[in-house]
N, C-alpha and C positions, 0 to 999 in steps of 0.2 A: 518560841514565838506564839504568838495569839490565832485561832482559828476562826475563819467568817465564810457563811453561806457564799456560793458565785452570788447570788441575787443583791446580796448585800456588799459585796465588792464592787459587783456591776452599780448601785444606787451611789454611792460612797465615790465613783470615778464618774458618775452621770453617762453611765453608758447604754447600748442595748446589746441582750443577751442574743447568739444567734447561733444554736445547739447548744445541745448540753443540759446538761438537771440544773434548774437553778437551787436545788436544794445540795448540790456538791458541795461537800466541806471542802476549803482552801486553808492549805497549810504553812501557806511559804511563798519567795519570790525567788525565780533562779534566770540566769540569761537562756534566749533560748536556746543555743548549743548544749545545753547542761541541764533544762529541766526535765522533772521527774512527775510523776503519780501525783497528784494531789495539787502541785505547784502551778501556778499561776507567772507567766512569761512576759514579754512584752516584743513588741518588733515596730520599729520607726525609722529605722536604715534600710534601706533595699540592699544595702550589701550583706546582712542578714538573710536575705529573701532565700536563700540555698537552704536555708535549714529549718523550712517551715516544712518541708512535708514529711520529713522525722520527726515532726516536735512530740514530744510526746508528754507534754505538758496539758493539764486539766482546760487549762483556758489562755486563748493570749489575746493580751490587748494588745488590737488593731486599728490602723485605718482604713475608711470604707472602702480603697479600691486594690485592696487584697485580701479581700474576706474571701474571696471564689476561687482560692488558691489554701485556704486553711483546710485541713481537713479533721480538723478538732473546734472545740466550742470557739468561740470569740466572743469578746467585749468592744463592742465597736466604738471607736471615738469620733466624733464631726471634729473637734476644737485640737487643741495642742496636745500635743503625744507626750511632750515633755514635763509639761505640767499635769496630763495621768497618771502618768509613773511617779512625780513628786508624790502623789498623791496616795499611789498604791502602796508606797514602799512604807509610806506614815501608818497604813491600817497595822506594818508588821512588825512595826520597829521597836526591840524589846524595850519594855519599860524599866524604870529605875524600879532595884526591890528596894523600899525602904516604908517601911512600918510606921504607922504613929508613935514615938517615944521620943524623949531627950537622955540619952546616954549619961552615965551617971558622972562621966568625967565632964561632961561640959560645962560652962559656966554661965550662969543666967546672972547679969546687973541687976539692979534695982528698978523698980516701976518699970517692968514691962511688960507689953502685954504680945500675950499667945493668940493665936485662933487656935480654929480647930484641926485635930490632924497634923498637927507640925510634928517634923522630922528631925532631930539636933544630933548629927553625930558627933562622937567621941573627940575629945579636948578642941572642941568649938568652944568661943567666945562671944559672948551675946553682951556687950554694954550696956549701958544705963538708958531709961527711957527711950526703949527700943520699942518700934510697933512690928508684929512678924503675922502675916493674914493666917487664914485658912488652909491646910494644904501646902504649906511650906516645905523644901527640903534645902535642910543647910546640913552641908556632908564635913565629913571627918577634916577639923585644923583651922575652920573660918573662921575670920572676924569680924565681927558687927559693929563698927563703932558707934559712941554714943549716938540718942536721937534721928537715930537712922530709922528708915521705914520700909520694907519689902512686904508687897500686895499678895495677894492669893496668888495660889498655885504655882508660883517661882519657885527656881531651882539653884541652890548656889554648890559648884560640885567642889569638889575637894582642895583645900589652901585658898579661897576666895577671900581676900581681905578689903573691907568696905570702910572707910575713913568715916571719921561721925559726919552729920549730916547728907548724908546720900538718900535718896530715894527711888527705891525701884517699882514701878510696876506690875502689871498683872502675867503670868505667864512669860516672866523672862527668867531666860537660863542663860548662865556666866560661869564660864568655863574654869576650869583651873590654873592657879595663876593668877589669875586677873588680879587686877589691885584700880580699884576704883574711889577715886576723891583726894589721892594725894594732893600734896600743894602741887601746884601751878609754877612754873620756871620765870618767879617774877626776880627781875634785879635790877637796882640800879647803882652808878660808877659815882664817887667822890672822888675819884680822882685818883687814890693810891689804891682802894681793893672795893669790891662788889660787897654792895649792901642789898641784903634780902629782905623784900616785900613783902607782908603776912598777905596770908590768900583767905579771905572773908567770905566765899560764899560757898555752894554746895556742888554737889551733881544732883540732876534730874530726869529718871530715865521712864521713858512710857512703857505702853506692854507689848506685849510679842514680841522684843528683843531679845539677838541673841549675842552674845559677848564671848569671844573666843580666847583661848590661852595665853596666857603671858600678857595680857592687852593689859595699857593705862589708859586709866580716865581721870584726866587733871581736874579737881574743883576748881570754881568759878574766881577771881581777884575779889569780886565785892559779888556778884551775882553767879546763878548756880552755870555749869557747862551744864548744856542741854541736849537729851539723845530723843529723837520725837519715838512714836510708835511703831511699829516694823519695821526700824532696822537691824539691819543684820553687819556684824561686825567679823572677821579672819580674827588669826590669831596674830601678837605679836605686833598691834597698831598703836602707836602711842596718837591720844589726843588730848590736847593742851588746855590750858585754861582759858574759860571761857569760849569755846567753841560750840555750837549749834551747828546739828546734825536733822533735817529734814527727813518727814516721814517715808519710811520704804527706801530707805537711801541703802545702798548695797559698799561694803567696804571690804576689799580682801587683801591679804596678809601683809606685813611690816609695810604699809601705810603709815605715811607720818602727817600730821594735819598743827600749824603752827597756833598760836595763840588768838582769838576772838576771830577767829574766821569763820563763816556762814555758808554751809552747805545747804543747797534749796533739798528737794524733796524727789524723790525717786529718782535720784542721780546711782552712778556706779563709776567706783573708784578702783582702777587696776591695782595689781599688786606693787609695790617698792615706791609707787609715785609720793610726793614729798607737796605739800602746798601749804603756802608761804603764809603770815602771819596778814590777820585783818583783812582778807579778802570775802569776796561774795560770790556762790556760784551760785547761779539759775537754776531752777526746778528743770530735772529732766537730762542735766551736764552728764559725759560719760566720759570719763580720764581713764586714757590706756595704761598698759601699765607701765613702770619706773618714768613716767612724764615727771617734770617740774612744773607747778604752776606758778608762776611769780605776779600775775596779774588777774584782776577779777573778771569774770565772766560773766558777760549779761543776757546770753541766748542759749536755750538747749542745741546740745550738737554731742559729736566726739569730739574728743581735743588728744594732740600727743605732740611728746617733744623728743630731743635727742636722735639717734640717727642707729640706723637696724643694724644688726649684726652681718660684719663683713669678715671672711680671711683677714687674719693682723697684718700681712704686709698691704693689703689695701685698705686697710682702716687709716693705718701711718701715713699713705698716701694719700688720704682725702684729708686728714688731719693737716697736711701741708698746708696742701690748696684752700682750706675753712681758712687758716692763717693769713695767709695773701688774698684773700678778699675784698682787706681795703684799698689796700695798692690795688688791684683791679679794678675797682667800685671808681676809685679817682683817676684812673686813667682813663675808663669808659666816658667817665662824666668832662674832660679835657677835650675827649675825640669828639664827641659830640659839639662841643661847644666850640669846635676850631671848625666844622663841619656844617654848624647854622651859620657860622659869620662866614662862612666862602660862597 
């Protein structure tokens, strides 16, 4: 891990220092049950609150109304605790080692261009008129199809395959696995067997995304699928062709998202939920997880579907009663109506 002055921890979390050398080298992030000499703690549970006066951690980030309970430095935070610690754990999060070079097994197409500082590991595949920025690391087994383009400072980590025409942006990292641009799940029926639809357009993804393992990203039938700028994707989500995806939209794991559906913009998608083809969600929508969506949404909120976990013999039995809901629904509607005519 990386070392940084408390001073520079404290600037870097926007906090104030309150004891302590701010010239203390910081070496590490530990919980604080566990931290040690040099490390840097955090505390945002009061059910932690028992093990702040053994801490014996260099510094811990705190909120202001238990600093007069610490009895080591603090980094005092006014704003979210959670979003400190996002933050602290990023100064120490080890970096990728990989060198400027392209490994001698890889293979570089025709007319393409390098920046500076790229990284090509070992039996990668770089197609034809490929553009790859500055700062690039593409690790050991990718492929680059044709007229693909990936910005400065992206990272594509190991087996990442990118169909021709993809575009990625600046500072995105796409996990392993990933397979981004396949065709699109177009078909249509004559009658006796499924005829397949060529898919004509591309992916297009902005920067600060991140793209997690095993994930697809279907190209577009005529126009590209579209991922805006910080989002963030789990692992193992398939999205279809032609779907737009809104900036800062949050998506976590085996997420299914159906063909030309519109995701607004700082939405968050639970894990397992399934949403249904050609739909619109609202800027702002939050799907719980394994919900179905079958209909579009025009207002920020939560939304959930399906029904929570019960003991099986009373799930069987609500399952019943879900059953005979219509026979009920038509008897009620009967009673009442024998009930306004008396």
């Amino acid at each position: 891990m990386s070392t940084h002055r408390l001073a520079d921890v404290a600037a870097h979390l926007q906090a104030s220092i309150h004891g302590g050398d701010p010239d203390q080298i910081i070496c590490g992030v530990a919980p604080i049950e566990h931290a040690s000499e040099g490390q840097v703690t955090f505390l945002y549970d009061s059910a932690k609150l028992k093990h702040l006066a053994g801490c014996r951690a260099a510094a811990v980030v705190i909120p202001p109304k238990w600093v007069d309970q610490c009895l080591t430095a603090c980094l005092v935070v006014e704003g979210d605790l959670k979003l400190a610690y996002a933050r602290l754990v990023q100064l120490f999060e080890p970096k990728p080692s990989s060198l400027p070079s392209v490994h001698a097994t890889a293979q570089i197409g025709n007319h393409c261009q390098l920046g500076k500082d790229v990284s090509i590991g070992a039996h990668a595949v770089i197609g034809e008129y490929v553009r790859i920025g500055d700062q690039v690391v593409i690790c050991s087994g990718c492929v680059v199809g044709d007229k693909s383009e990936i910005d400065d400072h992206s990272h594509l980590y190991a087996r990442v395959t990118l169909y021709p025409h993809v575009r990625i942006g600046q500072c995105v990292r796409v996990h392993s696995g990933a397979v981004i641009g396949k065709d699109g799940f177009g078909l249509a029926y004559d009658g006796k067997k499924w005829v397949r639809i060529a898919q004509l357009g591309g992916v297009s993804i902005g920067s600060d995304v991140e793209i997690g393992a095993n994930t697809t990203v279907d190209c577009g039938a005529l126009q590209d699928t579209i991922i805006e700028s910080g989002v963030k994707i789990d692992n193992q989500v398939q999205i279809a062709h032609n779907v737009f995806i809104g900036a800062h939209t949050v998506i976590a794991g085996c997420v299914g998202i159906a063909g030309s559906t519109r995701i607004g913009r700082h939405c968050m998608i639970g894990g397992g939920a399934c949403i249904g083809d050609h739909l619109t969600l609202a800027d702002g929508v939050v799907i719980t997880g394994m919900a179905m969506v079958t209909h579009s949404l025009s207002r920020a909120g939560v939304y959930s579907s399906g029904t929570g976990l019960l003991a099986s013999h009373k799930w069987r039995r609500s399952v019943v009663r879900f059953r005979q809901l219509e026979k009920l629904f038509r008897r009620v509607t009967s009673l009442e109506k024998q009930n306004n005519g008396s």
